[in-house]
TORBAVEX-881206 format. One record per residue (C-alpha): residue number from 1; chain; z, x negated, y. Coordinates in Angstrom, 1 decimal. Example, Ala and Ser with C-alpha at 12.3 -4.5 7.8 and 13.67 -1.06 7.14 Angstrom:
site k=1 | c=A | z=7.8 | x=-12.3 | y=-4.5
site k=2 | c=A | z=7.1 | x=-13.7 | y=-1.1
END
This chain:
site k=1 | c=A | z=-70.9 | x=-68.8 | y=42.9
site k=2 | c=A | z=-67.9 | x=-68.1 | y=45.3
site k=3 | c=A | z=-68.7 | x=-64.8 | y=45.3
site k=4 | c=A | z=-68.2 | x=-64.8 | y=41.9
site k=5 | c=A | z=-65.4 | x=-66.9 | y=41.9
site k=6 | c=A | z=-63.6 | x=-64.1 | y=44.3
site k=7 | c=A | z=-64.6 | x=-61.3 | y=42.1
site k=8 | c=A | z=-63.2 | x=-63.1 | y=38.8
site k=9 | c=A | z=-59.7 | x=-63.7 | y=41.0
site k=10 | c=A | z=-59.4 | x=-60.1 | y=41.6
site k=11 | c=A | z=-60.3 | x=-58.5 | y=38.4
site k=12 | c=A | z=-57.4 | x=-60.9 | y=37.2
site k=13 | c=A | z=-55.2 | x=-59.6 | y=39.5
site k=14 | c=A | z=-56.3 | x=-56.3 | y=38.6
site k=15 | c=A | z=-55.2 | x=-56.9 | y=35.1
site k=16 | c=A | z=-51.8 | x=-58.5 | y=35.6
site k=17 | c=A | z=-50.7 | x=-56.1 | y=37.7
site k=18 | c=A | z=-51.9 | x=-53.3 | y=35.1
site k=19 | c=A | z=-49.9 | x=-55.0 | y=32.4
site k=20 | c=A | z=-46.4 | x=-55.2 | y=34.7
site k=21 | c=A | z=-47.0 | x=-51.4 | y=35.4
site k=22 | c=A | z=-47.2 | x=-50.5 | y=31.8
site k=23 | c=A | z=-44.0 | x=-52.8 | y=31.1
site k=24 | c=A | z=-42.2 | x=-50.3 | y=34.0
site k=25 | c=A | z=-43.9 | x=-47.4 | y=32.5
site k=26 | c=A | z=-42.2 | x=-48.2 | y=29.1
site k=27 | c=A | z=-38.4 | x=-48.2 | y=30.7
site k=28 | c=A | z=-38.1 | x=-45.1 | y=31.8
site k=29 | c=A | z=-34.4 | x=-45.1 | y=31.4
site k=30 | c=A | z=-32.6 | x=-47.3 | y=34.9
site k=31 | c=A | z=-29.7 | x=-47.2 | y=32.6
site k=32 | c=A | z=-31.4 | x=-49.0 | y=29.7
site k=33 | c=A | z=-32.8 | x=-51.3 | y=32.4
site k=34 | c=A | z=-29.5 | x=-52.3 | y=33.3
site k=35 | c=A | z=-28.2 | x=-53.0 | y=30.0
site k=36 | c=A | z=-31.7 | x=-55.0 | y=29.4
site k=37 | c=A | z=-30.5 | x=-57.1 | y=32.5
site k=38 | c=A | z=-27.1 | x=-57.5 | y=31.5
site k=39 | c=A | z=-28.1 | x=-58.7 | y=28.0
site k=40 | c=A | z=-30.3 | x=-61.2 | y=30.2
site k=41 | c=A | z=-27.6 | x=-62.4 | y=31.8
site k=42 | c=A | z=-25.8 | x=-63.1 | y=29.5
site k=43 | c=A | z=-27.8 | x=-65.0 | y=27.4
site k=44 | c=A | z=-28.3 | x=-67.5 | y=30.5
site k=45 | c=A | z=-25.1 | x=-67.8 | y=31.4
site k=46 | c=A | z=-23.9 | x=-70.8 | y=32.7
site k=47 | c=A | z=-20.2 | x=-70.9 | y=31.6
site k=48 | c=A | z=-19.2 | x=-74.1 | y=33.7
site k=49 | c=A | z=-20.7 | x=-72.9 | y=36.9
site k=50 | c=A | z=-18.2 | x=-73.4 | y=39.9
site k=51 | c=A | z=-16.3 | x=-69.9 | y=40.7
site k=52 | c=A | z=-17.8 | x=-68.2 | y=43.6
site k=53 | c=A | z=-21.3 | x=-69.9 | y=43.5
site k=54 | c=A | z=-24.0 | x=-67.3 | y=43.3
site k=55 | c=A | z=-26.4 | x=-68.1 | y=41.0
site k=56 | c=A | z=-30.3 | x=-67.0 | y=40.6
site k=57 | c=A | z=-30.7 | x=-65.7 | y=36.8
site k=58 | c=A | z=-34.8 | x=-66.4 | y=35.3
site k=59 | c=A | z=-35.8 | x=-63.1 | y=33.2
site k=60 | c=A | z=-38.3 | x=-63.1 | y=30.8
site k=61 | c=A | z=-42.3 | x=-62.6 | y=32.4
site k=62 | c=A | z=-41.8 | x=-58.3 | y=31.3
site k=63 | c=A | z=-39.6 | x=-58.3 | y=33.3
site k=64 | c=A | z=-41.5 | x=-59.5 | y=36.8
site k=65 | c=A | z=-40.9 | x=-58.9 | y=39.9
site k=66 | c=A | z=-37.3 | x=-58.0 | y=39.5
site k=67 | c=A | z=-34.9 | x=-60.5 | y=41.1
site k=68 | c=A | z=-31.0 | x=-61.2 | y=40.0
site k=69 | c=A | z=-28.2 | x=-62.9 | y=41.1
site k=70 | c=A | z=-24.9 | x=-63.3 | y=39.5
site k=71 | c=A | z=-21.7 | x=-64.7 | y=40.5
site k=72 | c=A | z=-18.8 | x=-65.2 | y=39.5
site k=73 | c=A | z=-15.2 | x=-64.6 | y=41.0
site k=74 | c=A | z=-11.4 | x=-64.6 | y=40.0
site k=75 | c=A | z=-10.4 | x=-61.0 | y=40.8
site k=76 | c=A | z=-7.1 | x=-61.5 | y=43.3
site k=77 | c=A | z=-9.5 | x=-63.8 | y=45.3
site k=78 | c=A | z=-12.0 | x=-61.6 | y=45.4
site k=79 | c=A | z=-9.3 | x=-59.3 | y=46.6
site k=80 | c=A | z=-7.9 | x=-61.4 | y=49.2
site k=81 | c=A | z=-11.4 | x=-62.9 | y=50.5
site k=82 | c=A | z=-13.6 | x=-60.9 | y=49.8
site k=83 | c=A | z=-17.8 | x=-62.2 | y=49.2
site k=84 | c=A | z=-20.7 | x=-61.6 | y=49.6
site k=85 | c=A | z=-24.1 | x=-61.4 | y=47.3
site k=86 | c=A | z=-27.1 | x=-61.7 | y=49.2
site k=87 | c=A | z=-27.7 | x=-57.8 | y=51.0
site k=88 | c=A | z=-24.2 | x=-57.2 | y=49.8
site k=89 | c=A | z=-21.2 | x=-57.5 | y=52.0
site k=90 | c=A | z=-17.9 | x=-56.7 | y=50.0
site k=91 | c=A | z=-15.0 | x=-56.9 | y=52.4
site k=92 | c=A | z=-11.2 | x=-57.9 | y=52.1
site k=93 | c=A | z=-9.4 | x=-55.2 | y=49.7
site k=94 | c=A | z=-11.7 | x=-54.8 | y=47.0
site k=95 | c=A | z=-10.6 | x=-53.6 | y=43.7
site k=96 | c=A | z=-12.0 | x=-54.9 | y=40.6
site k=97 | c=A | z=-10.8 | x=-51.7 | y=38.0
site k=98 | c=A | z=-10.2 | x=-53.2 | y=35.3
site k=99 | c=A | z=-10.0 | x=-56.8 | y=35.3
site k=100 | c=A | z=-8.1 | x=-59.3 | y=33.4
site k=101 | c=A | z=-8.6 | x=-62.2 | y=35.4
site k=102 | c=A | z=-12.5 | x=-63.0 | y=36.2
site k=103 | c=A | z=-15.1 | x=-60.3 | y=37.0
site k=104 | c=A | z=-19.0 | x=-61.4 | y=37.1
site k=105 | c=A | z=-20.6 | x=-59.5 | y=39.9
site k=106 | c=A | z=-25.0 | x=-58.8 | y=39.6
site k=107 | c=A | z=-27.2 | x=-58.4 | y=42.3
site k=108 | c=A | z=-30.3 | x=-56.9 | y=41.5
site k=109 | c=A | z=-33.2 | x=-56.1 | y=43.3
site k=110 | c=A | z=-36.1 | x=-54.1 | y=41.4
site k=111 | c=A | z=-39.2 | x=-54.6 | y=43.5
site k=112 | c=A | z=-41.6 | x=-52.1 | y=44.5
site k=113 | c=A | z=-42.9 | x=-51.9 | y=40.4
site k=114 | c=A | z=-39.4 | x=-51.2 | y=38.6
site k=115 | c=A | z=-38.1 | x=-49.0 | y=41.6
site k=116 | c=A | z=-40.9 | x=-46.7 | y=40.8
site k=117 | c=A | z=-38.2 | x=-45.7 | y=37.8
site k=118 | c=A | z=-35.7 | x=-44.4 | y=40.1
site k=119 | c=A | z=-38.7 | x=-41.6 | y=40.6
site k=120 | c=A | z=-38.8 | x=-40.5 | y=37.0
site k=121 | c=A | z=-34.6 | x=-40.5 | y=36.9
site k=122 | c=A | z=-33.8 | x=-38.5 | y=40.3
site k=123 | c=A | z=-35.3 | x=-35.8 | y=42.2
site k=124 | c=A | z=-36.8 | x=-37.6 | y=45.2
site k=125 | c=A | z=-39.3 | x=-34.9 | y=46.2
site k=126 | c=A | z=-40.0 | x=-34.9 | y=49.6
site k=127 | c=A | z=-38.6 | x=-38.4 | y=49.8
site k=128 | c=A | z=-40.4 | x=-41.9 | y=49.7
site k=129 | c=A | z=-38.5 | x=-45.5 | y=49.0
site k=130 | c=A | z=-39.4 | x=-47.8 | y=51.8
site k=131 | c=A | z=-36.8 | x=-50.6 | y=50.2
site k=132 | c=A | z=-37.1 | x=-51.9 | y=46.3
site k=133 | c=A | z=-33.4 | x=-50.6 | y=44.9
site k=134 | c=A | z=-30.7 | x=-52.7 | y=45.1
site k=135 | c=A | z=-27.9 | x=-52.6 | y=42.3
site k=136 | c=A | z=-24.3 | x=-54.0 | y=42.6
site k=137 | c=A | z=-22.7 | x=-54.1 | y=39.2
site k=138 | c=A | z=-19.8 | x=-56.0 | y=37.7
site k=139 | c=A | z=-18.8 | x=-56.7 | y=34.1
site k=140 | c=A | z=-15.9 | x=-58.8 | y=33.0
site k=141 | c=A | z=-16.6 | x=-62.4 | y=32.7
site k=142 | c=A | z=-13.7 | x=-64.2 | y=30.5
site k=143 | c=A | z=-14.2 | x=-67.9 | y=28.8
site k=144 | c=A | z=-16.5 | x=-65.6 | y=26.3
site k=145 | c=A | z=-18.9 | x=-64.3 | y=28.3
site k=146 | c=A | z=-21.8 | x=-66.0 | y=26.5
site k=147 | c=A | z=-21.1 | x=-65.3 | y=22.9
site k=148 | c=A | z=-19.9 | x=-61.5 | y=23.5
site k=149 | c=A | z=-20.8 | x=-58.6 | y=25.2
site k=150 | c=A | z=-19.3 | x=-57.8 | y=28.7
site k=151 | c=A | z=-18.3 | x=-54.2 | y=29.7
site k=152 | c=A | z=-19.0 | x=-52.6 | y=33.1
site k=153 | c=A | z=-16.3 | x=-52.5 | y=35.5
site k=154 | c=A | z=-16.1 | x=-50.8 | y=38.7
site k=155 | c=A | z=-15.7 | x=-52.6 | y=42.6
site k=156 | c=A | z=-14.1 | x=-50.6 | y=44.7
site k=157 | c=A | z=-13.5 | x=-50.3 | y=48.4
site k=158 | c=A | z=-11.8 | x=-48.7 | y=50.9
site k=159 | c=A | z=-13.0 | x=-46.0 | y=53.3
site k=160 | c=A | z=-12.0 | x=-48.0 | y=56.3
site k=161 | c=A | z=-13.7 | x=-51.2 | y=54.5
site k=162 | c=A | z=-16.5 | x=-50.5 | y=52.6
site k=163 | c=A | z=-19.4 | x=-52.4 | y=51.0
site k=164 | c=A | z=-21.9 | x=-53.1 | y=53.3
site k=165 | c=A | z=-25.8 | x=-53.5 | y=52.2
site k=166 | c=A | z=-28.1 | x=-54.9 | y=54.6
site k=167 | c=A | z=-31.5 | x=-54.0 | y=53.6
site k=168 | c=A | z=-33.3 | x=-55.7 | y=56.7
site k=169 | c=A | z=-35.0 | x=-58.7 | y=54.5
site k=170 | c=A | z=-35.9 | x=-56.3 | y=51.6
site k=171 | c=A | z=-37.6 | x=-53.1 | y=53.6
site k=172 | c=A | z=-40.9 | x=-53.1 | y=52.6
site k=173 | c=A | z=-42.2 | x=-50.2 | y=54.5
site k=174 | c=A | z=-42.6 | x=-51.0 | y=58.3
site k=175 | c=A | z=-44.5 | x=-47.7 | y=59.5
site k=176 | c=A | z=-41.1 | x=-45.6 | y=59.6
site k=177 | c=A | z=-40.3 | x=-48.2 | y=62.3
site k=178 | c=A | z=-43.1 | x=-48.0 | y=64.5
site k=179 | c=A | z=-43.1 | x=-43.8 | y=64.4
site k=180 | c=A | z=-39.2 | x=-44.3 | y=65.4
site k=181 | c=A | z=-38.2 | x=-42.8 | y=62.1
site k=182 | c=A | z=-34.8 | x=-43.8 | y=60.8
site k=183 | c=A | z=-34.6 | x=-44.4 | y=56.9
site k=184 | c=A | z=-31.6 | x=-42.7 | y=54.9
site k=185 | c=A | z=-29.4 | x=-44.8 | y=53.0
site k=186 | c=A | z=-29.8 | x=-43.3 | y=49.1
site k=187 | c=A | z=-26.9 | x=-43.9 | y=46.7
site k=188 | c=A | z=-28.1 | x=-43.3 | y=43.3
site k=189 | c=A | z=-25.2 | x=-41.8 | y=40.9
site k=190 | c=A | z=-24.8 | x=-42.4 | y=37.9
site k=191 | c=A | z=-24.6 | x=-38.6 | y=37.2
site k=192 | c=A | z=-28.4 | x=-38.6 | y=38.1
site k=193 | c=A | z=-27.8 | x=-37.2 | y=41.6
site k=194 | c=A | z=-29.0 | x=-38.8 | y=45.2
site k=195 | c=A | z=-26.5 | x=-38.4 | y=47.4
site k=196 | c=A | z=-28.0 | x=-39.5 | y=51.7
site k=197 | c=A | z=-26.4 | x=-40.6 | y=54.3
site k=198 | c=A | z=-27.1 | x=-42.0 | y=58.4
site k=199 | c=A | z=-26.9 | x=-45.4 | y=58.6
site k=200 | c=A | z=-24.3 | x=-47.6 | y=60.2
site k=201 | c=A | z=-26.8 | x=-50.0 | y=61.8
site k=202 | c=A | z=-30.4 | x=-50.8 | y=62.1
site k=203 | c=A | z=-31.1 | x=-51.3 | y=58.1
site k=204 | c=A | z=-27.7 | x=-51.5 | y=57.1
site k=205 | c=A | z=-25.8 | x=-48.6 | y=54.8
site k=206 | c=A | z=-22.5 | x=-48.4 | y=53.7
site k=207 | c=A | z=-20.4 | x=-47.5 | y=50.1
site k=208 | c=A | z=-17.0 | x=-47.2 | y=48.3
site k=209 | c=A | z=-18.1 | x=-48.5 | y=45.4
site k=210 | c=A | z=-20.9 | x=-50.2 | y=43.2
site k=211 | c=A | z=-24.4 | x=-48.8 | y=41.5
site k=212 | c=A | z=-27.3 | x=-48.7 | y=43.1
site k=213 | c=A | z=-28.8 | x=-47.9 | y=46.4
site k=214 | c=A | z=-32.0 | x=-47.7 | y=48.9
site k=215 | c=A | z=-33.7 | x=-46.5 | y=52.3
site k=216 | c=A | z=-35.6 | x=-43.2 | y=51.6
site k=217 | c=A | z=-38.0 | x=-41.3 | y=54.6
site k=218 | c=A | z=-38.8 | x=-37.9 | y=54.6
site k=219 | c=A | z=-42.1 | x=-37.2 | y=54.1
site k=220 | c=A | z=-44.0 | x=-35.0 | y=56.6
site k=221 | c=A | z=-44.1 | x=-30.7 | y=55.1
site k=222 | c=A | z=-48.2 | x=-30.7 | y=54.5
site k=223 | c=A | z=-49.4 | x=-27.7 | y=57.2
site k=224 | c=A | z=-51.5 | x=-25.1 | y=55.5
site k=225 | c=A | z=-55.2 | x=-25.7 | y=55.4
site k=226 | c=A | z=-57.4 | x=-23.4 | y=56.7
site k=227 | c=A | z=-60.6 | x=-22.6 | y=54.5
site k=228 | c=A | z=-63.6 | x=-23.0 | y=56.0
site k=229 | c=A | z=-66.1 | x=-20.7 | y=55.8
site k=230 | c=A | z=-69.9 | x=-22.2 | y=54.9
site k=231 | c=A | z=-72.4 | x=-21.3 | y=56.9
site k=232 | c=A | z=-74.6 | x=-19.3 | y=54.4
site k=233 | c=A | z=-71.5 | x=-17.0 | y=53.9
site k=234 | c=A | z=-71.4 | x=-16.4 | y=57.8
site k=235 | c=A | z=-75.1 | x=-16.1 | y=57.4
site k=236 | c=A | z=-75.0 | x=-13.5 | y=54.7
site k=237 | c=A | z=-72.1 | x=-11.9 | y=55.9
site k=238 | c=A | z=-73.6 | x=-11.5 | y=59.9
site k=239 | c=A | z=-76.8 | x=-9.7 | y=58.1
site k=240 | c=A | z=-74.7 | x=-7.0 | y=56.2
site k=241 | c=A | z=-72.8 | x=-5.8 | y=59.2
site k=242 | c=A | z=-76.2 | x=-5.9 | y=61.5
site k=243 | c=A | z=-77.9 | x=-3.9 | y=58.5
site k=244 | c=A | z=-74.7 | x=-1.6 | y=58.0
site k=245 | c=A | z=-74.9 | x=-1.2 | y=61.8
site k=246 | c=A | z=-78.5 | x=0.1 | y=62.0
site k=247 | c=A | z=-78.0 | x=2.4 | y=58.7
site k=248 | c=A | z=-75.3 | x=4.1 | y=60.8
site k=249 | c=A | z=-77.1 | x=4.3 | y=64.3
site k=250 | c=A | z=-80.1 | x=5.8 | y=62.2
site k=251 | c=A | z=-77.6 | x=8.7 | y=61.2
site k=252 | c=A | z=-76.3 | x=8.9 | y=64.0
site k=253 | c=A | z=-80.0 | x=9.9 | y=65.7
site k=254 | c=A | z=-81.3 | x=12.0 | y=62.8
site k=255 | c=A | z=-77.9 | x=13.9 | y=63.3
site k=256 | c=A | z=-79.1 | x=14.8 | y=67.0
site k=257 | c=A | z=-82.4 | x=15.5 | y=66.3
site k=258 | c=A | z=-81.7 | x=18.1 | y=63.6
site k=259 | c=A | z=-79.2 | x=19.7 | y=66.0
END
């Protein structure tokens, strides 16, 4: 019975995770995604939410295992103070281009099943994610947030400041570790190019301005594999030459006896 029990528990497993794959398969856009997010967001948006409280935003079950947090800041504070949104570290001097007055900054992180996108939209070969991606996106967030549709804006930083992203409680790949490998820091364009870099620290990368980012590896160049030769083929190919050999030594002496 509990064996039965178990194997009714995985199957089920086996099913839901089949059905959140498909959901992933179907958005194969990372743009679209974001705009799918955004329209999330905005539908749950708490209007008299205290500025600079980061809040956890609930998206719909097709959308699981995608976590996002929003918050929302005046822009000359965020200017002066600077904040920070769970992995991301945005410093003193940040830019908000444009912004009115309020700015709604979006953390997302995609999981291991909605990075998989990231794949499909950039040339990673050669390369493996050992982090879910992390986005940092803004929009506008006036006293109409909820009934419109907020625009993108950018965050920017300086060279000397820049927007830190500590990826140590999202890295989901520990193996890179323990071989002494050190993960790149990927910055995913929005002109559908990768562009690596070193890290900083232990987990941590660095950028001048929002979209999206993760640790890549490089994956080992596969050595050439030799062929093995069956034994029947050695067989076959040992009596040839031995054959061949004789036919040619009895030449050979009916050569020197007709001489």
């Amino acid at each position: 019975m509990g064996s039965f029990f178990s194997l009714t528990l995985i199957i089920l497993s086996w099913v839901s995770l089949l059905s959140t794959e498909a959901e992933a398969e179907g958005i194969r856009s990372a743009r679209l995604l974001d705009l799918l997010i955004r329209d999330n967001i905005v539908k749950s948006f708490d209007k008299h939410l205290k500025t600079g409280t980061v809040q956890t935003v609930n998206l719909p079950a097709n959308f699981s295992g995608i976590k996002v947090e929003t918050a929302r800041f005046r822009c000359g504070s965020l200017h002066r103070y600077g904040a920070q949104v769970k992995e991301f570290y945005l410093g003193k001097g940040v830019n908000v281009q444009p912004c009115a007055e309020r700015v709604m900054v979006v953390r997302q992180n995609l999981g291991s099943n909605w990075s998989s996108i990231y794949y499909a939209n950039y040339n990673l070969s050669g390369y493996q994610l050992v982090s879910p991606v992390l986005g940092l996106l803004a929009y506008n967030a006036g006293t109409d947030v909820s009934s419109g549709t907020p625009f993108e804006v950018g965050i920017l930083a300086r060279e000397n400041n820049p927007i830190k992203i500590n990826f140590s409680n999202v890295i989901t790949n520990t193996t890179s570790s323990r071989r002494g490998i050190r993960p790149l820091c990927a910055s995913f364009g929005g002109d559908g190019k990768v562009r690596l870099k070193n890290q900083v620290s232990p987990n941590v990368c660095v950028a001048t301005r929002h979209g999206h980012f993760g640790l890549l590896i490089e994956l080992p160049q596969s050595m050439p594999v030799r062929k093995r030769i069956s034994r029947w083929k050695l067989a076959v190919g040992s009596s040839i030459g031995a054959a061949l050999g004789a036919f040619l030594l009895g030449l050979l002496l009916v050569s020197m006896l007709v001489k």
